[in-house]
mmCIF file of the C-alpha atoms, coordinates in Angstrom:
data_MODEL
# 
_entry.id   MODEL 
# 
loop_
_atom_site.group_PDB 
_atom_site.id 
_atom_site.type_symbol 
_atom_site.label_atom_id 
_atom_site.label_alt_id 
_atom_site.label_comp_id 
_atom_site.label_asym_id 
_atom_site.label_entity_id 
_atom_site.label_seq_id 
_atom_site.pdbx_PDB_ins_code 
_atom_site.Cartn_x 
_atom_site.Cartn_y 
_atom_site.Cartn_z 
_atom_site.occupancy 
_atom_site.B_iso_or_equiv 
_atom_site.pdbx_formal_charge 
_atom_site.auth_seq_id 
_atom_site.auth_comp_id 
_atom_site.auth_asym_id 
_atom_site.auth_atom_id 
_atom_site.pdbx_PDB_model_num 
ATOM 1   C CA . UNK A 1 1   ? -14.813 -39.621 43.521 1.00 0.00 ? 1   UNK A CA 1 
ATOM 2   C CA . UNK A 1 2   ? -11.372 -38.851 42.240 1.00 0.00 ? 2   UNK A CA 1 
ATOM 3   C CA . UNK A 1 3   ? -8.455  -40.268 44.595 1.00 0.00 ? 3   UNK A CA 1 
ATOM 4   C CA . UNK A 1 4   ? -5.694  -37.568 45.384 1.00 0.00 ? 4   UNK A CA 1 
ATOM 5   C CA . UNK A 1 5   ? -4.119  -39.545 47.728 1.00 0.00 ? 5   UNK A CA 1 
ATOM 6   C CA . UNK A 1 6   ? -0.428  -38.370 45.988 1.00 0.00 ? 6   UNK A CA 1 
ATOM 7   C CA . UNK A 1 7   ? -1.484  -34.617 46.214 1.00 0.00 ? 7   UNK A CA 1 
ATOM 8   C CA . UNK A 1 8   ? -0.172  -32.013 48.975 1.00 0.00 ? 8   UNK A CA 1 
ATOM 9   C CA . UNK A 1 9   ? -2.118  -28.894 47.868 1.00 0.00 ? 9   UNK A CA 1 
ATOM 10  C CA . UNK A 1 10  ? -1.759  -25.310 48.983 1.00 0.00 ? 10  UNK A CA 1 
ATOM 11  C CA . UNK A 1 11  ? -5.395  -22.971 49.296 1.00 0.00 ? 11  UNK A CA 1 
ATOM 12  C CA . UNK A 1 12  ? -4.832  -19.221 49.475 1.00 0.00 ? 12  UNK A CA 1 
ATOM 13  C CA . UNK A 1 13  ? -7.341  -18.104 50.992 1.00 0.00 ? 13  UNK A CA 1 
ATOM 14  C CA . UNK A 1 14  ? -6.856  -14.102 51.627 1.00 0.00 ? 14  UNK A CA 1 
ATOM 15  C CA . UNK A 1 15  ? -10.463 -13.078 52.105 1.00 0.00 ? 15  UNK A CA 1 
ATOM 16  C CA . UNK A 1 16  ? -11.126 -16.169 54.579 1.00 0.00 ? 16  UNK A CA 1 
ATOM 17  C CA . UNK A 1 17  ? -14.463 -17.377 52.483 1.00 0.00 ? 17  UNK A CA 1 
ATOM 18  C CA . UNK A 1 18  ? -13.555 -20.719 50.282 1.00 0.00 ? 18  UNK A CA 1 
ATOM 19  C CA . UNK A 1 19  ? -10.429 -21.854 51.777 1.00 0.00 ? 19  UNK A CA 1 
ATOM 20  C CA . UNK A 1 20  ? -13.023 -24.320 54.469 1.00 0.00 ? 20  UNK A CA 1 
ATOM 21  C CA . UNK A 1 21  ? -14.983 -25.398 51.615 1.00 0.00 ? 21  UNK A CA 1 
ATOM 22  C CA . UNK A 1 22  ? -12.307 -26.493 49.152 1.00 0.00 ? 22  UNK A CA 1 
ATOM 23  C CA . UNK A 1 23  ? -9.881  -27.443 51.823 1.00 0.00 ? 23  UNK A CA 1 
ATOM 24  C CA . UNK A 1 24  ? -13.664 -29.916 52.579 1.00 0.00 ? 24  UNK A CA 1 
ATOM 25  C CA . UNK A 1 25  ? -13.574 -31.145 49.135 1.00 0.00 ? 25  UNK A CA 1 
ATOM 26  C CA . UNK A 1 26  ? -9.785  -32.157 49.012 1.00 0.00 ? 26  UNK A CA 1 
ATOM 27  C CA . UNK A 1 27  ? -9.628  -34.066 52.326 1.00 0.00 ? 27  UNK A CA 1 
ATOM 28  C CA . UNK A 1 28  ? -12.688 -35.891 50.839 1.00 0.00 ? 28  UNK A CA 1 
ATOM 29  C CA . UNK A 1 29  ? -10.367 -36.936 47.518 1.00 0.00 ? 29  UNK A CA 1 
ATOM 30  C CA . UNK A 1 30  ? -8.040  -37.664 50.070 1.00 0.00 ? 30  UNK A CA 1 
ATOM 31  C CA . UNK A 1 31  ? -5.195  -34.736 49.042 1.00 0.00 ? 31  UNK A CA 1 
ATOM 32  C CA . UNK A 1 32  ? -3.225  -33.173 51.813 1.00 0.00 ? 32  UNK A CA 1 
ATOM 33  C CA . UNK A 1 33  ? -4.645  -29.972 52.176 1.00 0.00 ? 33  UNK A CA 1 
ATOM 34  C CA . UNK A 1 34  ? -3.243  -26.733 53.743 1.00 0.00 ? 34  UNK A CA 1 
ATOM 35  C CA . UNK A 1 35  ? -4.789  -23.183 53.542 1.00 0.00 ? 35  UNK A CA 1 
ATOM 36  C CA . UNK A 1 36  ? -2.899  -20.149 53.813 1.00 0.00 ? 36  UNK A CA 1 
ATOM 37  C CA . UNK A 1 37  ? -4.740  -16.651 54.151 1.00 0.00 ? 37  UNK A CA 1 
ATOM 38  C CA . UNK A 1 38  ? -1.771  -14.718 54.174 1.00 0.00 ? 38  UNK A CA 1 
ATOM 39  C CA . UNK A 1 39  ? 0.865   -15.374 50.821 1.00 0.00 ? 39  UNK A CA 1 
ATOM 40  C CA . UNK A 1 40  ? 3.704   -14.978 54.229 1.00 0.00 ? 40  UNK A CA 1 
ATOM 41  C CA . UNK A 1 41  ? 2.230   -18.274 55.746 1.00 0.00 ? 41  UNK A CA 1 
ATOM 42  C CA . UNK A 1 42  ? 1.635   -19.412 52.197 1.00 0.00 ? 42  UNK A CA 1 
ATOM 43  C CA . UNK A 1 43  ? 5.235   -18.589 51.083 1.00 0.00 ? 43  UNK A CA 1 
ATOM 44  C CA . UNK A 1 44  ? 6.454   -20.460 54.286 1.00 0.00 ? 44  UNK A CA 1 
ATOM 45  C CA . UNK A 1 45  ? 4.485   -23.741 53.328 1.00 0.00 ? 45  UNK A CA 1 
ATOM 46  C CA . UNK A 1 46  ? 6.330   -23.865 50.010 1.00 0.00 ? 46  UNK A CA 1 
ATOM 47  C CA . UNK A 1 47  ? 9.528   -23.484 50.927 1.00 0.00 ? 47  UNK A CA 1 
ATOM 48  C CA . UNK A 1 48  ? 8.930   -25.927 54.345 1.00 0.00 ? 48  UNK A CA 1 
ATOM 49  C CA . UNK A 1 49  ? 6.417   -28.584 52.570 1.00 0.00 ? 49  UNK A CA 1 
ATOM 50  C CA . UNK A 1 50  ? 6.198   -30.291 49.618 1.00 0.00 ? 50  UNK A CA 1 
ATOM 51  C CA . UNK A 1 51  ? 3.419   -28.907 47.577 1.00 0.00 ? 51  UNK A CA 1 
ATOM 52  C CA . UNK A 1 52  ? 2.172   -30.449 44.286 1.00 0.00 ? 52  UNK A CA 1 
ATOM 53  C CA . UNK A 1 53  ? 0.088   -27.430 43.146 1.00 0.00 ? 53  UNK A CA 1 
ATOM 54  C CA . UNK A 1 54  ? -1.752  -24.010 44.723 1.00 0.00 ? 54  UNK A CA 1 
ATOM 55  C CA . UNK A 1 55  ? -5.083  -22.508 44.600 1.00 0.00 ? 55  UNK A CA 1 
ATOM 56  C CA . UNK A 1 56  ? -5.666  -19.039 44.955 1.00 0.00 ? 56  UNK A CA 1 
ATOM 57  C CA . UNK A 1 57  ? -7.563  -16.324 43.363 1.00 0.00 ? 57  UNK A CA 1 
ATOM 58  C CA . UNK A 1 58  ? -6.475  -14.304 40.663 1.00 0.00 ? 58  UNK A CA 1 
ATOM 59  C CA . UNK A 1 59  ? -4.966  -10.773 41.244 1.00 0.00 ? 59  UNK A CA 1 
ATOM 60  C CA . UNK A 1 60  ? -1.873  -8.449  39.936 1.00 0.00 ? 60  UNK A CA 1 
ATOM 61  C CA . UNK A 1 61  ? -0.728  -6.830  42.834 1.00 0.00 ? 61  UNK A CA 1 
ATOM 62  C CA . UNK A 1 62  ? 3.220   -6.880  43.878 1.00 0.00 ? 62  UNK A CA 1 
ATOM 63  C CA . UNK A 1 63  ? 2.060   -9.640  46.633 1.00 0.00 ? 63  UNK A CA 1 
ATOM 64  C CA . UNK A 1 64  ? 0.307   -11.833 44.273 1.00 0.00 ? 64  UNK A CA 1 
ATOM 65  C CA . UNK A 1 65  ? 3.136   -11.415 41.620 1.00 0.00 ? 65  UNK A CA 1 
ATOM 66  C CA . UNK A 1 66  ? 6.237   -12.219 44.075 1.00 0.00 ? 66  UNK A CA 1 
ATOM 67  C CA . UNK A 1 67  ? 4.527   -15.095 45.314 1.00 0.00 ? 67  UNK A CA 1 
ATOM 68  C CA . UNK A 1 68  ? 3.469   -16.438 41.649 1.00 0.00 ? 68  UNK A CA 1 
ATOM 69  C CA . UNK A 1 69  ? 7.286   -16.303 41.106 1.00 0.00 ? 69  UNK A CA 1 
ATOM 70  C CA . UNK A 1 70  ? 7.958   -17.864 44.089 1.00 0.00 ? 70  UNK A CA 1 
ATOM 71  C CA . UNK A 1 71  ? 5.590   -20.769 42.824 1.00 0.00 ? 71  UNK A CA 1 
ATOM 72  C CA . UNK A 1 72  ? 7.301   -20.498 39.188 1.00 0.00 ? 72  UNK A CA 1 
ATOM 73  C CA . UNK A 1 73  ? 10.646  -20.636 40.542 1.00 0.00 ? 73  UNK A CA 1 
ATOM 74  C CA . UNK A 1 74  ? 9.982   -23.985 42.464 1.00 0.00 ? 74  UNK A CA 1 
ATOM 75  C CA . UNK A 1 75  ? 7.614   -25.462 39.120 1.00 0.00 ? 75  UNK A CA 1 
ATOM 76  C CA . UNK A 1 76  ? 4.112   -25.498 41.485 1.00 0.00 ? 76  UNK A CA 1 
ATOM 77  C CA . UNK A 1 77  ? 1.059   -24.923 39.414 1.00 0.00 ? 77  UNK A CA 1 
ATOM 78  C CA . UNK A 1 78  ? -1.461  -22.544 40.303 1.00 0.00 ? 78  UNK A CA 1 
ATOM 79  C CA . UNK A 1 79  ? -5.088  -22.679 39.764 1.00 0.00 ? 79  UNK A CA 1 
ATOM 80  C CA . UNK A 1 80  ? -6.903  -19.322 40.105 1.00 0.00 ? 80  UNK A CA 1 
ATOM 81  C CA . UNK A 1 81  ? -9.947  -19.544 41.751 1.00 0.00 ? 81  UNK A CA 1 
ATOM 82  C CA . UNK A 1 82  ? -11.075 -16.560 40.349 1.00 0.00 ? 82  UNK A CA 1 
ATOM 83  C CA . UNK A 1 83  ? -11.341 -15.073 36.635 1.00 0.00 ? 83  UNK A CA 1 
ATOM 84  C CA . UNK A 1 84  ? -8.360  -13.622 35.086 1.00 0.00 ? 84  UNK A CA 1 
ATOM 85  C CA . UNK A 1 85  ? -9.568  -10.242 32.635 1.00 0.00 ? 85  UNK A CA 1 
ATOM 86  C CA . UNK A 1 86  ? -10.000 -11.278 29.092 1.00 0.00 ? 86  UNK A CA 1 
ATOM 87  C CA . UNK A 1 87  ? -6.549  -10.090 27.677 1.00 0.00 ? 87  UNK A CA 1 
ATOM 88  C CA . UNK A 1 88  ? -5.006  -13.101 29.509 1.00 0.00 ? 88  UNK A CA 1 
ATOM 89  C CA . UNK A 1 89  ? -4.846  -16.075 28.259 1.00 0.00 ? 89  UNK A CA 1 
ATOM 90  C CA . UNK A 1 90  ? -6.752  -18.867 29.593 1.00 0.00 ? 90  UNK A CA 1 
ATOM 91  C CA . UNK A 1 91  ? -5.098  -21.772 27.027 1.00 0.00 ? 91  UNK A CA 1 
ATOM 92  C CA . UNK A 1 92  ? -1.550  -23.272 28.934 1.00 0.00 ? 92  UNK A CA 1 
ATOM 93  C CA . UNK A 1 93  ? 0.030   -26.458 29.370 1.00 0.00 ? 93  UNK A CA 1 
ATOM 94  C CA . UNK A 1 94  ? -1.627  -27.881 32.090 1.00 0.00 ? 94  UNK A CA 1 
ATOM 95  C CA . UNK A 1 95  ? 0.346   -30.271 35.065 1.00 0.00 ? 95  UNK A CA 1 
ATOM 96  C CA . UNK A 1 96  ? -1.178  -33.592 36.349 1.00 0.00 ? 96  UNK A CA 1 
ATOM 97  C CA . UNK A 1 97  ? -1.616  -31.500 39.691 1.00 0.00 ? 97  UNK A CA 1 
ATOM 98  C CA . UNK A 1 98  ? -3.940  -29.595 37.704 1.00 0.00 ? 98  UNK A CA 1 
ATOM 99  C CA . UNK A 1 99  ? -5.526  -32.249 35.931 1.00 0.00 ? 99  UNK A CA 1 
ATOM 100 C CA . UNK A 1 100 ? -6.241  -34.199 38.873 1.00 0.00 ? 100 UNK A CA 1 
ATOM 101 C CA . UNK A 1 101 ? -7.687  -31.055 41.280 1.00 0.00 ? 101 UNK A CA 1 
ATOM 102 C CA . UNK A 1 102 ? -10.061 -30.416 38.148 1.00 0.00 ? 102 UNK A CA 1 
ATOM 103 C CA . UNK A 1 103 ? -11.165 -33.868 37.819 1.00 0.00 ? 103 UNK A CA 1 
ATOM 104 C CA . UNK A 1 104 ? -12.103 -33.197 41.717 1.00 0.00 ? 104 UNK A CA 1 
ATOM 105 C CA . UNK A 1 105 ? -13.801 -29.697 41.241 1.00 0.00 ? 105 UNK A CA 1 
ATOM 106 C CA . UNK A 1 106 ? -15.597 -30.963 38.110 1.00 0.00 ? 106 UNK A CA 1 
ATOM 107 C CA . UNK A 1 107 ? -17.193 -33.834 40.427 1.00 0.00 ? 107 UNK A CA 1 
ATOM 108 C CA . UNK A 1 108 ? -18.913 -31.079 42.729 1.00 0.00 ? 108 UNK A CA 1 
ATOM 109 C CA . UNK A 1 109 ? -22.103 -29.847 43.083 1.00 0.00 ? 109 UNK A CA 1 
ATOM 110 C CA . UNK A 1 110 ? -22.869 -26.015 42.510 1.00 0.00 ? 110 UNK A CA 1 
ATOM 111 C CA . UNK A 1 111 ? -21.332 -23.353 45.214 1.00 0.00 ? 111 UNK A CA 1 
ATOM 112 C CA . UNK A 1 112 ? -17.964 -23.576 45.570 1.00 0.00 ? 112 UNK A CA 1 
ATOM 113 C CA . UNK A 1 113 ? -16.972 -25.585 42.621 1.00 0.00 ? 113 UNK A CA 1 
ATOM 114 C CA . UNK A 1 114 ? -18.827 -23.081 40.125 1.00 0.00 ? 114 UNK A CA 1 
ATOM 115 C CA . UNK A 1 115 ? -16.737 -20.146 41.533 1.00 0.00 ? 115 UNK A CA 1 
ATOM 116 C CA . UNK A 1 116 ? -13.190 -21.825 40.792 1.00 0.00 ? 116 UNK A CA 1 
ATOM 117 C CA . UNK A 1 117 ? -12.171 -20.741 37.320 1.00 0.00 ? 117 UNK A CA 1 
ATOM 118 C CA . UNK A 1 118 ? -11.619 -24.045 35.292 1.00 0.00 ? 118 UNK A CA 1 
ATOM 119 C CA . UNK A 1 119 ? -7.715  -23.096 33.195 1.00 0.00 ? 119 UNK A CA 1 
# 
């Protein structure tokens, strides 16, 4: 299994379903693993805790939006964990955060894994 010994990572977790499961599969890669299912306890990780990179599902509400550009402001990728619509674009420079939490997802068996939206 991949080693993410380096990685503090951020779950956002708003309908209280994955976050256990994921947060499961990071401790086992040995990341640092918080969940969040609220973007205010979210928001007050990443400005209290270093965070390397954030999962959370995708959405374009004000919430979702002014926490994205919370994340943009202090460079944290995001993964969504959920589909984006098809106008969006799915192709983007990608971070070693994100490289690394993919290698991890990719190693899974189905359930959780084939829910998170591979960018």
């Amino acid at each position: 299994m991949t080693n993410l010994s380096d990685l503090n990572v951020l779950i956002v977790d708003l309908s209280g379903l994955d976050g256990s499961e994921l947060r499961k599969m990071f401790v086992n890669a040995c990341a640092i693993t918080h969940v969040a299912e609220s973007y205010a306890t979210a928001t007050t990780l990443i400005e209290t805790t270093k965070i390397d990179a954030v999962l959370m599902p995708f959405a374009t509400d004000g919430q979702t939006i002014t926490f994205c550009k919370a994340l943009s402001e202090k460079n944290i990728p995001c993964i969504f964990t959920s589909e984006p619509p098809p106008r969006y674009s799915k192709r983007r420079p990608m971070s070693e955060a994100i490289v690394a939490i993919q290698a991890v997802l990719a190693q899974q068996p189905q359930g959780v894994s084939s829910r998170v939206a591979h960018h």
